[in-house]
Backbone atoms as SQL, in Angstrom:
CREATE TABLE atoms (id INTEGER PRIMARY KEY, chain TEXT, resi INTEGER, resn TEXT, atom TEXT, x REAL, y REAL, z REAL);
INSERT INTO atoms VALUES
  (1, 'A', 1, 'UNK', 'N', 27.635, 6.496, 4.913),
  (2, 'A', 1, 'UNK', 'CA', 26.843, 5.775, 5.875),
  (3, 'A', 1, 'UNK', 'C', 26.354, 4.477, 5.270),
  (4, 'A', 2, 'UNK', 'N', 26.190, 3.421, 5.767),
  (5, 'A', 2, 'UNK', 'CA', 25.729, 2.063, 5.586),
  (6, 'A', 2, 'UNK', 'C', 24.457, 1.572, 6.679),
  (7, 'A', 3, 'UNK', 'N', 23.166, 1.364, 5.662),
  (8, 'A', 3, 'UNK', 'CA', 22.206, 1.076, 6.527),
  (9, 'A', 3, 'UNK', 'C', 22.406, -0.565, 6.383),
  (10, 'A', 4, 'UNK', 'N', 21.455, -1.105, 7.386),
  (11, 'A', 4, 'UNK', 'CA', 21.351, -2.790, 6.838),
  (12, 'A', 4, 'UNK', 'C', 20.326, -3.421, 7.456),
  (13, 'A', 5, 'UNK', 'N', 19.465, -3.637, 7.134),
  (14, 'A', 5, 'UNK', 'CA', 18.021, -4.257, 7.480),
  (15, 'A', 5, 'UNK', 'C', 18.415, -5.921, 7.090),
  (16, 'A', 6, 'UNK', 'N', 18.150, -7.026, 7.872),
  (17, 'A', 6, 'UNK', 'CA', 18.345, -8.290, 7.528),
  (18, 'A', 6, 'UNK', 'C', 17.022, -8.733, 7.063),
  (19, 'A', 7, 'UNK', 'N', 16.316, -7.954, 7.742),
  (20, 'A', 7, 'UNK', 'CA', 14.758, -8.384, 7.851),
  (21, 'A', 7, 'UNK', 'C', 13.772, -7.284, 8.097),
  (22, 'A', 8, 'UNK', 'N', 13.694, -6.768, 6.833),
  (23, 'A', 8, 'UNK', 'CA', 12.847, -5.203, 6.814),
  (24, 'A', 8, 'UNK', 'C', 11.129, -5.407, 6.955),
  (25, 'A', 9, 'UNK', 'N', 10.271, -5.449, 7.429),
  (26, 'A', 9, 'UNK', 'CA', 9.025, -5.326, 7.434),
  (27, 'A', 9, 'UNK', 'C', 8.334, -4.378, 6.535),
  (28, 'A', 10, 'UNK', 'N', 9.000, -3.313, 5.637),
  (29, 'A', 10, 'UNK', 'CA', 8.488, -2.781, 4.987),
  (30, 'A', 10, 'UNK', 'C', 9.135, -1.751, 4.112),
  (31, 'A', 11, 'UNK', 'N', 9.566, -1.971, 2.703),
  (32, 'A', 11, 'UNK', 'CA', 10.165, -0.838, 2.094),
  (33, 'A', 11, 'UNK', 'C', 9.569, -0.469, 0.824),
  (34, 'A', 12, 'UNK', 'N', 9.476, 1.011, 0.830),
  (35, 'A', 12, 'UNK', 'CA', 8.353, 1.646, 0.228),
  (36, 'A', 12, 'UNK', 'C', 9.182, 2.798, -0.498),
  (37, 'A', 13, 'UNK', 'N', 8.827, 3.322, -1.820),
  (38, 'A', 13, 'UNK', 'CA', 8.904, 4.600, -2.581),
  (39, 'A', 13, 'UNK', 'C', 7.956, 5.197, -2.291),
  (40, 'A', 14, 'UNK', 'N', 8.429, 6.518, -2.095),
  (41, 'A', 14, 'UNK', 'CA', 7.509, 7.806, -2.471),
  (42, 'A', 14, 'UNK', 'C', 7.932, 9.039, -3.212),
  (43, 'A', 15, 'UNK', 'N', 7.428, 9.934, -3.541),
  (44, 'A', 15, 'UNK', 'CA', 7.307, 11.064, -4.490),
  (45, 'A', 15, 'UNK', 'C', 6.558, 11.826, -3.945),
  (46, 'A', 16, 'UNK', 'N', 7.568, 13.122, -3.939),
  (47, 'A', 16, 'UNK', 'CA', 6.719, 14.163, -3.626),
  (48, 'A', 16, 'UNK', 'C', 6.742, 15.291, -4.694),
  (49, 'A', 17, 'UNK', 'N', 5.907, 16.554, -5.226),
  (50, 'A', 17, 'UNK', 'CA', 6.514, 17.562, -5.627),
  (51, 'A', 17, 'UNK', 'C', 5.746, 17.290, -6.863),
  (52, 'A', 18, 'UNK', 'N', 5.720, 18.200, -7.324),
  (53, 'A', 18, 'UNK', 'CA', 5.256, 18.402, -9.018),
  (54, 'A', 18, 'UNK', 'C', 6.079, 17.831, -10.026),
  (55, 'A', 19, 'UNK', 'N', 5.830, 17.354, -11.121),
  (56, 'A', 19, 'UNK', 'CA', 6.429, 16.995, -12.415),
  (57, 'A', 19, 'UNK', 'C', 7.723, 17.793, -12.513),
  (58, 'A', 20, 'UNK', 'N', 9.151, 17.304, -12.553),
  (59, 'A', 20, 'UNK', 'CA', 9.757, 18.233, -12.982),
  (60, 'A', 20, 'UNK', 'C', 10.767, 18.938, -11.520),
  (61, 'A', 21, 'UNK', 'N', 10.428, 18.689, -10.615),
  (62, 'A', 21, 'UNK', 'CA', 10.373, 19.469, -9.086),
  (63, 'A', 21, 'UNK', 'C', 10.118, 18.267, -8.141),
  (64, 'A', 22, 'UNK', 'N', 9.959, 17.202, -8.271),
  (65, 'A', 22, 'UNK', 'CA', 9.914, 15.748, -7.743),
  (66, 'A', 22, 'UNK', 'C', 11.167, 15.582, -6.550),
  (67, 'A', 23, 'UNK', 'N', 10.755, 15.426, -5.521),
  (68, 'A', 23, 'UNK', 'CA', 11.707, 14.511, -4.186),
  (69, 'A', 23, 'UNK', 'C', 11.469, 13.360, -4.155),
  (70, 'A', 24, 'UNK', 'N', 12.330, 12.377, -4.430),
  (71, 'A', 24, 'UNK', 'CA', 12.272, 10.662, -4.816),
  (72, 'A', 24, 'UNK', 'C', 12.620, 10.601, -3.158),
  (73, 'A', 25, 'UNK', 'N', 11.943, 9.310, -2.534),
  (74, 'A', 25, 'UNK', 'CA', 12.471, 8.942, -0.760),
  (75, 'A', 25, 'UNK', 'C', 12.159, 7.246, -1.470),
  (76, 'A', 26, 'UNK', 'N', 13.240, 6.858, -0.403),
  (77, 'A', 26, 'UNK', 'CA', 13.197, 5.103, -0.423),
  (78, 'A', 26, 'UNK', 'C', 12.806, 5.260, 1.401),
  (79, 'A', 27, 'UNK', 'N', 12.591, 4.398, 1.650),
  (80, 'A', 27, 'UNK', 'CA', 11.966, 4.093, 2.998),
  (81, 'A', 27, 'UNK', 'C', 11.772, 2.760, 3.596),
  (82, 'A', 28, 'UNK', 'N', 12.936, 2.103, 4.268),
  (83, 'A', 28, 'UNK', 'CA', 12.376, 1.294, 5.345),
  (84, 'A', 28, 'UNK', 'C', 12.488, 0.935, 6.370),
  (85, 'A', 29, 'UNK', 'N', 11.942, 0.197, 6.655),
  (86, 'A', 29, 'UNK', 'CA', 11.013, -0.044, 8.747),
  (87, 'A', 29, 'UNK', 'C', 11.822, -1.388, 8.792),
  (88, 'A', 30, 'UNK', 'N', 12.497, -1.571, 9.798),
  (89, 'A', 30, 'UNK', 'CA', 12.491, -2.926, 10.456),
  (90, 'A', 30, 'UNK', 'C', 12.027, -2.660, 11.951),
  (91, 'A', 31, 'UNK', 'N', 11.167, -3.248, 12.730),
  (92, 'A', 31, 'UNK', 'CA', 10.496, -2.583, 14.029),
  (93, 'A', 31, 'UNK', 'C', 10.481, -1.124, 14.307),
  (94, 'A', 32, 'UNK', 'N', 11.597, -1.193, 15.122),
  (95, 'A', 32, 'UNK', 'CA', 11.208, 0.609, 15.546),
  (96, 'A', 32, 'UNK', 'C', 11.700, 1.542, 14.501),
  (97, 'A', 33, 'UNK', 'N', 12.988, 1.015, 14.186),
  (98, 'A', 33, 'UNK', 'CA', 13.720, 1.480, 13.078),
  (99, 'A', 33, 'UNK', 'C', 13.176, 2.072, 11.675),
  (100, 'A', 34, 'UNK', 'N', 13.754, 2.982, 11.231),
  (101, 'A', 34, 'UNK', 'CA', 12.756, 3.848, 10.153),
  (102, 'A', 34, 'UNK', 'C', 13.978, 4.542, 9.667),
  (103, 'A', 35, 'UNK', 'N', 14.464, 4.009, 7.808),
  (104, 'A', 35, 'UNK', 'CA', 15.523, 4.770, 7.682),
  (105, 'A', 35, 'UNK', 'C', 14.834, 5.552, 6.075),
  (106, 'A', 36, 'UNK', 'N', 14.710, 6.564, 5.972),
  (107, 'A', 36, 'UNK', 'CA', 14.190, 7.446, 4.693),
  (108, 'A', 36, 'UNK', 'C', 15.759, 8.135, 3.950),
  (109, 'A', 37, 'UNK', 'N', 15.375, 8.043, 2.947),
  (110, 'A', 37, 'UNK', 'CA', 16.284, 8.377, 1.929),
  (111, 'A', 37, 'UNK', 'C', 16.699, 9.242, 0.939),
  (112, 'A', 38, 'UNK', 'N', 16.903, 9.877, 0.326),
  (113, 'A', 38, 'UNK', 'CA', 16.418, 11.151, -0.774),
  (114, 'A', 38, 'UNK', 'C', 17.441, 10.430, -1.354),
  (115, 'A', 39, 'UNK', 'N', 16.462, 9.944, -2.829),
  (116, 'A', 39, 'UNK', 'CA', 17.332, 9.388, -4.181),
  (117, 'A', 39, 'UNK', 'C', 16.892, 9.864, -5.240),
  (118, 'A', 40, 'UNK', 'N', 18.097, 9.934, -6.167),
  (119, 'A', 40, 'UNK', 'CA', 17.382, 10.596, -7.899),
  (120, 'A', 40, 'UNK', 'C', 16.701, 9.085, -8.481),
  (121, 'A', 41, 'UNK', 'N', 15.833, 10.116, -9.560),
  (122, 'A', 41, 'UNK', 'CA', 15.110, 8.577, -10.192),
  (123, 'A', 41, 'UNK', 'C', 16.053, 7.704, -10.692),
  (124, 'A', 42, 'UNK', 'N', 16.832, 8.120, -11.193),
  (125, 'A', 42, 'UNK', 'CA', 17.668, 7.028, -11.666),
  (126, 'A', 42, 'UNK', 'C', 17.585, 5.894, -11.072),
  (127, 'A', 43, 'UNK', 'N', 18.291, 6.471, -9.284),
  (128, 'A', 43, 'UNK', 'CA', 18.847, 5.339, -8.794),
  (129, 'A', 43, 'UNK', 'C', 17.437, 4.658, -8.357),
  (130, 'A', 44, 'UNK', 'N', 16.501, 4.874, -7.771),
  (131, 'A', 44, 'UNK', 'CA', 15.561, 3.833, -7.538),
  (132, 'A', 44, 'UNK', 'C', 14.550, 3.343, -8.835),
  (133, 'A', 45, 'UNK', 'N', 15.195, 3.757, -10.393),
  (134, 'A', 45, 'UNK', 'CA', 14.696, 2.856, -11.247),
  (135, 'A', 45, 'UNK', 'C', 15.503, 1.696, -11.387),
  (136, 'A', 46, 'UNK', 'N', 17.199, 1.970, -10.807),
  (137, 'A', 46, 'UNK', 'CA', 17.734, 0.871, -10.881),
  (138, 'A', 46, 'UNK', 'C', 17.374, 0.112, -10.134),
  (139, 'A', 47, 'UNK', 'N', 17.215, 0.174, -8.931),
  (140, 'A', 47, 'UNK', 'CA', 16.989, -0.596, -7.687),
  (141, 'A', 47, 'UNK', 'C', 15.790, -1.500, -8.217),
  (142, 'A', 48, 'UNK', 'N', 14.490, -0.433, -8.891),
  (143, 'A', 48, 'UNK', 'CA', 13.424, -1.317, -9.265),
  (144, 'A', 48, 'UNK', 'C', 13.873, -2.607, -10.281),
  (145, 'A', 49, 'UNK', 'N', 14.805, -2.659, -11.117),
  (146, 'A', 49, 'UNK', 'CA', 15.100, -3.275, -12.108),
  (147, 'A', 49, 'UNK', 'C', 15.654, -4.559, -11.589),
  (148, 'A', 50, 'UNK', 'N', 16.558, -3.908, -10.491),
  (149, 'A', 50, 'UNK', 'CA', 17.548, -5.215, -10.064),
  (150, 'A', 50, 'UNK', 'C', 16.657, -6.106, -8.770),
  (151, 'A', 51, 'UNK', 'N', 15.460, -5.206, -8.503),
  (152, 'A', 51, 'UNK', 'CA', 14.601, -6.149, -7.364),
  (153, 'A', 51, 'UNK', 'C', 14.012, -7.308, -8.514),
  (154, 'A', 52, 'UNK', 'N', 13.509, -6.383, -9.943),
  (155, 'A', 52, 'UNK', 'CA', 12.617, -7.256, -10.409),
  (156, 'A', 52, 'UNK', 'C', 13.664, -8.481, -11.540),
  (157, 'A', 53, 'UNK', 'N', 15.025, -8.648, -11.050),
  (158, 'A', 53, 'UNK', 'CA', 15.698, -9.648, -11.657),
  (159, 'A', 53, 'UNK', 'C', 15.756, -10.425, -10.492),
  (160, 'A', 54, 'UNK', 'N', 15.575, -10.131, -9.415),
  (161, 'A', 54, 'UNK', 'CA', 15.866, -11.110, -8.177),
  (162, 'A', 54, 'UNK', 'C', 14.821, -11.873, -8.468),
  (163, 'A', 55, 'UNK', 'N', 13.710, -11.473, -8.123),
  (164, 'A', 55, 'UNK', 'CA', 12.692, -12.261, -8.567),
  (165, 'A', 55, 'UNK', 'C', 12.230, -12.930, -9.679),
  (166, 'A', 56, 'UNK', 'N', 12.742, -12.683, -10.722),
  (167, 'A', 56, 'UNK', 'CA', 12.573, -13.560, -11.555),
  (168, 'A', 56, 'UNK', 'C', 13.152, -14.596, -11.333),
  (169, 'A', 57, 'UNK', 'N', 14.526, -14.681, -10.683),
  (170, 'A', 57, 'UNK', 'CA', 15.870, -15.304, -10.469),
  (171, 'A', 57, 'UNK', 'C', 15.390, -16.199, -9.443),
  (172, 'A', 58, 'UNK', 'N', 14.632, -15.747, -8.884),
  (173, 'A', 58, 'UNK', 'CA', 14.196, -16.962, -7.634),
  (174, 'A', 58, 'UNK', 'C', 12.653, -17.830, -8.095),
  (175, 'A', 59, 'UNK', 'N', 12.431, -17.664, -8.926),
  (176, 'A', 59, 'UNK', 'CA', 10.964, -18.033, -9.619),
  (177, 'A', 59, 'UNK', 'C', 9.784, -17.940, -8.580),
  (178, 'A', 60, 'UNK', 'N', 8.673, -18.283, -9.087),
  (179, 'A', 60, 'UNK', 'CA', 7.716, -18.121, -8.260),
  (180, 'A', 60, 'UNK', 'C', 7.250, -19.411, -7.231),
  (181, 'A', 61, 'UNK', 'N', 6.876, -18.973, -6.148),
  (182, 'A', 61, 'UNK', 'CA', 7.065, -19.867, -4.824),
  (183, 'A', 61, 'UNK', 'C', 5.708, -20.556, -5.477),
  (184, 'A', 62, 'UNK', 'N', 5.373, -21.857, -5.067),
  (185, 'A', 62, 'UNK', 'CA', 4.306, -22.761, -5.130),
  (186, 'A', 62, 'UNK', 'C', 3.169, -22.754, -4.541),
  (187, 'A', 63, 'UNK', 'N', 3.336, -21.695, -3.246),
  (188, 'A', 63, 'UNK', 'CA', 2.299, -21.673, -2.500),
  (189, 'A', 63, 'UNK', 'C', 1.053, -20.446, -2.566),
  (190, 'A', 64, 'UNK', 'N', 1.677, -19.603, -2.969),
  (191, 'A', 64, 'UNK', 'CA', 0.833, -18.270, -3.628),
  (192, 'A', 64, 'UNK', 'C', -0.098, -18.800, -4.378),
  (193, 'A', 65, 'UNK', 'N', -0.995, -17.817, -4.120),
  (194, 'A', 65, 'UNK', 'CA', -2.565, -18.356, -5.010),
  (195, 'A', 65, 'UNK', 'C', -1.935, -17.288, -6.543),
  (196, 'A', 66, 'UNK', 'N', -2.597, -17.872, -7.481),
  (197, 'A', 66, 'UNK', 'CA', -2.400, -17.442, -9.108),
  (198, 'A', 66, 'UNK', 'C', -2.891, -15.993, -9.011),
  (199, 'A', 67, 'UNK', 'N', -3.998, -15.639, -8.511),
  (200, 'A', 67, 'UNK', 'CA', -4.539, -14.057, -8.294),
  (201, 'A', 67, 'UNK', 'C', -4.910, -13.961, -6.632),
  (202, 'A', 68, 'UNK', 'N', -4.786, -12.873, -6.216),
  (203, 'A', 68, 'UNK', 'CA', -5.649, -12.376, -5.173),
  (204, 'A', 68, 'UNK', 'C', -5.808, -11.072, -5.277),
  (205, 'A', 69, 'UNK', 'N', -6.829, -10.363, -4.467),
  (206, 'A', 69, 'UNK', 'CA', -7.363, -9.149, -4.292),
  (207, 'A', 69, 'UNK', 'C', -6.571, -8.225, -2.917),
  (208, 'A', 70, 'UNK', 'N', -5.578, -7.273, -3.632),
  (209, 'A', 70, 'UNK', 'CA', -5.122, -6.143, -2.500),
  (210, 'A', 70, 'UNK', 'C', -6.558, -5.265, -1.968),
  (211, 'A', 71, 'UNK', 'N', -6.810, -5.177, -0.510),
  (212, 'A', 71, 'UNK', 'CA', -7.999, -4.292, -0.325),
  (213, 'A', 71, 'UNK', 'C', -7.149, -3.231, 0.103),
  (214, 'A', 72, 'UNK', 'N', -7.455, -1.997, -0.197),
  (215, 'A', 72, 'UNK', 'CA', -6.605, -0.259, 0.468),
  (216, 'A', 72, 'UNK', 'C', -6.893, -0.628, 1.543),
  (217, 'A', 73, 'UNK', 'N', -6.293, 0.100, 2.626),
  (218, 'A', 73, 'UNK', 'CA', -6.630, 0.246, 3.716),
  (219, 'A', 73, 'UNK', 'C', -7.113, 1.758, 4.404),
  (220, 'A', 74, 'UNK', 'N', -7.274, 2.605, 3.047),
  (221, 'A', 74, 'UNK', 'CA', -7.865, 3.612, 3.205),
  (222, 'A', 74, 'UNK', 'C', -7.875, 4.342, 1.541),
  (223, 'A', 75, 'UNK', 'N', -8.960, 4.733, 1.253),
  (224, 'A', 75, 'UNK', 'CA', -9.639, 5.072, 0.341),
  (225, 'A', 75, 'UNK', 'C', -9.752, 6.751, 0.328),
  (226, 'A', 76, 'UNK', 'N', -8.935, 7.626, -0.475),
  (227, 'A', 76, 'UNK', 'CA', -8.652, 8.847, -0.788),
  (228, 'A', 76, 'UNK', 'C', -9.864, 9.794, -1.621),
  (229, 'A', 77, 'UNK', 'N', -10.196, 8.850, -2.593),
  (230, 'A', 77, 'UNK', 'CA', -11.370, 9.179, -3.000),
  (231, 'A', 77, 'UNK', 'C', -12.706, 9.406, -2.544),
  (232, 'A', 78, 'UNK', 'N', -12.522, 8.699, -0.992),
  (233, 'A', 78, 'UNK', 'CA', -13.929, 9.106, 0.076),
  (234, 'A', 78, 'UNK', 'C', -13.809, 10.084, 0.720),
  (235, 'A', 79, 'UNK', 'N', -12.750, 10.483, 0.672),
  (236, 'A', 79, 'UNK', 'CA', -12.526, 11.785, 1.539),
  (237, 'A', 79, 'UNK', 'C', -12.835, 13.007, 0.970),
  (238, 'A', 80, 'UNK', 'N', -12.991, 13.640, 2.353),
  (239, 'A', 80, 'UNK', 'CA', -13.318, 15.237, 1.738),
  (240, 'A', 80, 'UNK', 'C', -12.668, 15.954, 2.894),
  (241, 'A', 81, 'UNK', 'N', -12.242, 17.439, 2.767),
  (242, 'A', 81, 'UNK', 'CA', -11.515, 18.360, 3.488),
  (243, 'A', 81, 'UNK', 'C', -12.395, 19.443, 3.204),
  (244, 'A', 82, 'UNK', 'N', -12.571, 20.091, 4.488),
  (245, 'A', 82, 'UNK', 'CA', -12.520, 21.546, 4.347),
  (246, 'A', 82, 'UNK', 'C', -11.547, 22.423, 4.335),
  (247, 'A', 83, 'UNK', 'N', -12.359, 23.215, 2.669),
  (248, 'A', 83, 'UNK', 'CA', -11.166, 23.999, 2.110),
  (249, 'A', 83, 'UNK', 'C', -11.335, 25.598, 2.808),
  (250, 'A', 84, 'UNK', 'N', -12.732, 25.855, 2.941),
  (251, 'A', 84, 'UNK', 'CA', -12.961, 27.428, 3.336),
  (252, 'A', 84, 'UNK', 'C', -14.366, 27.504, 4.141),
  (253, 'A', 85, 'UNK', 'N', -14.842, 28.537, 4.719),
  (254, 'A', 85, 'UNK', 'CA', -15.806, 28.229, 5.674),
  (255, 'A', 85, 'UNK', 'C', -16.156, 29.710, 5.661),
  (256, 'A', 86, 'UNK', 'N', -17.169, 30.671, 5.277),
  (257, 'A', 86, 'UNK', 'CA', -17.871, 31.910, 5.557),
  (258, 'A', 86, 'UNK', 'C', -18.618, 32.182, 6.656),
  (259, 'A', 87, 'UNK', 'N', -18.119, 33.662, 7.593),
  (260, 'A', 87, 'UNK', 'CA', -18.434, 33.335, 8.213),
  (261, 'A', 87, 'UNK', 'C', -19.916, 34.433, 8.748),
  (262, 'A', 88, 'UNK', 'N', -20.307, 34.748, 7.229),
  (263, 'A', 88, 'UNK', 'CA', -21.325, 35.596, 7.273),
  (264, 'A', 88, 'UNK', 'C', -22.385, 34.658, 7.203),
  (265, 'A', 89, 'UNK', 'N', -23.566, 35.371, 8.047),
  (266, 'A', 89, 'UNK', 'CA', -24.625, 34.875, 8.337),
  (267, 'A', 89, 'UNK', 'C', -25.811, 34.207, 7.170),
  (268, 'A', 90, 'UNK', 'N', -25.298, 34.884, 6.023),
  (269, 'A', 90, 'UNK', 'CA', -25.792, 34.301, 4.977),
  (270, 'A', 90, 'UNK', 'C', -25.334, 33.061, 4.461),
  (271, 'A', 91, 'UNK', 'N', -24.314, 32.811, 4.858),
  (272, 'A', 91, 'UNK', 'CA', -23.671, 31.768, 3.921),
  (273, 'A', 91, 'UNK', 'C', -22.588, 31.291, 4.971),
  (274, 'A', 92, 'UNK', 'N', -23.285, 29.855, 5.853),
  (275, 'A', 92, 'UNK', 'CA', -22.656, 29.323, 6.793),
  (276, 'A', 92, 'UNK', 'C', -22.170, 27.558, 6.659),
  (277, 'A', 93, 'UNK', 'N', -22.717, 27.557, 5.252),
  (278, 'A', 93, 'UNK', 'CA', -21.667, 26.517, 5.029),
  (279, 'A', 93, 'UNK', 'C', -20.304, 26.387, 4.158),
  (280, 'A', 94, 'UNK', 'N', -20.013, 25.084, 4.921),
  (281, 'A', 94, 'UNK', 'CA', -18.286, 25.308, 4.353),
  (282, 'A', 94, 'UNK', 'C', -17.865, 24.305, 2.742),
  (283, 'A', 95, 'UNK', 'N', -17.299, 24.918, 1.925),
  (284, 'A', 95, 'UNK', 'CA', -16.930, 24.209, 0.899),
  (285, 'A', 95, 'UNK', 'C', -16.121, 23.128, 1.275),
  (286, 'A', 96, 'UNK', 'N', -16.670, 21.826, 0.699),
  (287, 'A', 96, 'UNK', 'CA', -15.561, 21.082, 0.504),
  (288, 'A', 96, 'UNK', 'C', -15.041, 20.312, -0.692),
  (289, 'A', 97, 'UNK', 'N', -13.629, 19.968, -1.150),
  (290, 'A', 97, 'UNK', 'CA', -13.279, 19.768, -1.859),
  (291, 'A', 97, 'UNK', 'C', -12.841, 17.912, -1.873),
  (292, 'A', 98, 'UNK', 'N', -13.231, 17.356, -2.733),
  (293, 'A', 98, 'UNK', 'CA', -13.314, 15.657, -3.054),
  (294, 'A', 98, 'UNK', 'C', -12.030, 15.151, -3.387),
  (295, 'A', 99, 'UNK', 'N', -11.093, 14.546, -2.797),
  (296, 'A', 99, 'UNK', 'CA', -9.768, 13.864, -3.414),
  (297, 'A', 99, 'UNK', 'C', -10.119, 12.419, -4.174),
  (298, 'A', 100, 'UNK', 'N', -9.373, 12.760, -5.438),
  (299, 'A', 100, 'UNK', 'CA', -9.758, 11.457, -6.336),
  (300, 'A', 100, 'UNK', 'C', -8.335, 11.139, -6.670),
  (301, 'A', 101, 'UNK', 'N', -8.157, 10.197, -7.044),
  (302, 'A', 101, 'UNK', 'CA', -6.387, 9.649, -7.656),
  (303, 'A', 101, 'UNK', 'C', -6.832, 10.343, -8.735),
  (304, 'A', 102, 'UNK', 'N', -5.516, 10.365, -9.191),
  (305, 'A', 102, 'UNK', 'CA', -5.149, 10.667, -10.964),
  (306, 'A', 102, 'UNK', 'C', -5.283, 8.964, -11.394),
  (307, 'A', 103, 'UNK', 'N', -5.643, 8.824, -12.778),
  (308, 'A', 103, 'UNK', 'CA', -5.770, 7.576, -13.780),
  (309, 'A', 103, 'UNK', 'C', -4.596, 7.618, -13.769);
């Protein structure tokens, strides 16, 4: 199969799975379009390698500011889930558990 985006709006890695037990996905969007992938690391360390020779290869555009600030657009570490909930009369509140990134 042959995908071909001329003009992708968005292509993204992800990882799923434990150390060892890992599902590598490449992923991208051009409008409606949404094509996901299952790749070994290999191949999307190559991919990373040969994106980051393109860019060197094209140098840096003039108009970009020297630094700017990425803001998340959602913050993992504010969140909380309920994990369990008792439903004895003594003890009617529910635990919850805090998601933080790994360093």
């Amino acid at each position: 199969m042959k995908y071909e985006f001329d003009a992708p709006d968005k292509v993204m890695v992800g990882v799923r799975g434990e150390v060892g037990n890992r599902l590598f996905l490449l992923q991208a969007r051009q409008g409606r379009r949404l094509v996901i992938l299952k790749c070994e690391k290999v191949q999307l360390a190559a991919l990373a390698q040969w994106i980051s020779q393109v860019i060197d290869d094209m140098g840096r555009p003039g108009h970009l500011p020297d630094d700017f600030t990425l803001e998340p657009e959602y913050e993992a570490s504010r969140s909380t889930r309920r994990t369990s909930c008792s439903r004895s009369p003594s003890s009617r509140r529910a635990r919850t558990t805090t998601w933080r990134p790994s360093p």
